[in-house]
Residue, then its C-alpha position, 0 to 999 in steps of 0.5 A: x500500500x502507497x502513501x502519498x506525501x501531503x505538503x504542509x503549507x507555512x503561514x505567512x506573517x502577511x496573513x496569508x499562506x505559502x507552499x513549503x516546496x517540500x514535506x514537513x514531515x520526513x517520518x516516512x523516510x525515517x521509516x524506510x530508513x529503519x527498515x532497510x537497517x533493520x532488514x540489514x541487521x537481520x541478514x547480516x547477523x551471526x548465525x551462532x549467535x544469533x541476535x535476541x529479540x527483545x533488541x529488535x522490540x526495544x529499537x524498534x520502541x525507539x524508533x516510534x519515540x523519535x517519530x513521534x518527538x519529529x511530529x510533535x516538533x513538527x507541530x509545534x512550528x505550525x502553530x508558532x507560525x500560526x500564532x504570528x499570524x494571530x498577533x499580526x492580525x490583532x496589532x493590524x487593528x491599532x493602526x489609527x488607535x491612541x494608545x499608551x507607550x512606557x518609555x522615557x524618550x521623546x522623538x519631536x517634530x517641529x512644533x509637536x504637542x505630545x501628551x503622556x503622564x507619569x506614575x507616583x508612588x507617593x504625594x509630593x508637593x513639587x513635581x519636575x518634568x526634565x526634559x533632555x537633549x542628546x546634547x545634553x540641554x535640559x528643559x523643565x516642566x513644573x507639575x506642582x503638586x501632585x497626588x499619589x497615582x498617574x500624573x498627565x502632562x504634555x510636552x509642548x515643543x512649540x511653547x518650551x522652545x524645543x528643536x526637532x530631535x530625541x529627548x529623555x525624560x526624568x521625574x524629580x520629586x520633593x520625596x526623592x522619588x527615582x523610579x518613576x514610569x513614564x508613558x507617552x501616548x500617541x496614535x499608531x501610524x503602522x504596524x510591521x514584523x521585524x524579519x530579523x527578530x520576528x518582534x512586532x513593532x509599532x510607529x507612533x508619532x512623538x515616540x518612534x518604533x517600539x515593540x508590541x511589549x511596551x504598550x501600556x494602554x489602548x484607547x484615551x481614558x480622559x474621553x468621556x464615554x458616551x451617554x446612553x439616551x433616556x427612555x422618553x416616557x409618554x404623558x399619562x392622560x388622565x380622566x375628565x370628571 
């Protein structure tokens, strides 16, 4: 009885599928393989003593383990293929979305507004936004006082006479805060798959290119959300005596 070979089809990280031009699966050669040996052994074996039997069981036990171990592995780039599809797909439906990005750098166009906010662990009287150059230059932005939680801010190139360029961020607290989150919001301009690492990355305006990980928030939280209408009730008439 013949077995024809089925080809398996890889998915693409367009969406799409594409043929593999080969068998994902070389179990039937592994087969054939362990066959002719097996024969071999058999052939080929002394006649004094002859080789016991259980060996043969025990080889071929092995034999099926090692199949199995192919297919599974098999399997399991299948569904890592399939999985990338999945996630493309997902971060495809951001393009045009706001969303929340932890990172400390700025990346500025020519009189470029960009909102953000900051995370404190603790309430303090003065709060200061530090914005630096790649020359060096510091800017700030004084938040004043500020409770415990997220802080919003924008940073305003036009207004804090900031150039076109990179720039980190930093918190100063008058508790000595140090470690505080910083995110910046922005739209999703497009969505790729780096060939190279198979990260998913996002190109948003006022951050730049920043893998799928760093997304803190989707969607604008000081939006508020629409109000449902109220059922108009109808005059109740009432009874002429």
């Amino acid at each position: 009885m013949s077995v024809s070979n089925i080809n398996n089809n890889e998915v693409t990280s367009n969406g799409g599928t594409q043929n593999s031009g080969a068998p994902q699966s070389n179990g039937g050669g592994i087969n054939d393989m362990f066959l002719t040996l097996l024969v071999a052994q058999i052939q080929n074996q002394d006649p004094t003593n002859p080789t016991d039997g259980t060996e043969y069981v025990n080889q071929l036990a092995q034999m099926s383990q090692m199949e199995s171990m192919n297919n599974l592995s098999t399997m399991m780039t299948n569904i890592g293929y399939l999985v990338d599809n999945i996630q493309l797909l997902s971060t495809a439906s951001l393009v045009g979305q706001q969303v929340y990005v932890e990172d400390n750098q700025l990346q500025l166009e020519q009189d470029q507004k960009v909102d953000g906010r900051l995370t404190l662990a603790h309430a303090a009287n003065t709060v200061t936004l530090h914005i630096k150059d790649e020359a060096g230059n510091e800017t700030t932005l004084e938040l004043g006082k500020q409770d415990a939680g997220d802080v919003d801010f924008t940073v305003d190139a036009e207004k804090l006479g900031l150039k076109p360029g990179k720039y980190t961020l930093s918190v100063v607290t008058d508790t000595g805060e140090t470690q505080v989150s910083t995110q910046i919001a922005g739209t999703v301009n497009s969505v790729r798959i780096d060939s190279a690492t198979g990260k998913t990355l996002l190109t948003i305006p006022g951050v730049g290119e920043v893998d799928y990980t760093q997304l803190r928030q989707f969607g604008n939280t000081k939006t508020p959300a629409p109000q449902r209408a109220q059922p108009v009730l109808a005059p109740q008439s009432r009874a002429v005596v």
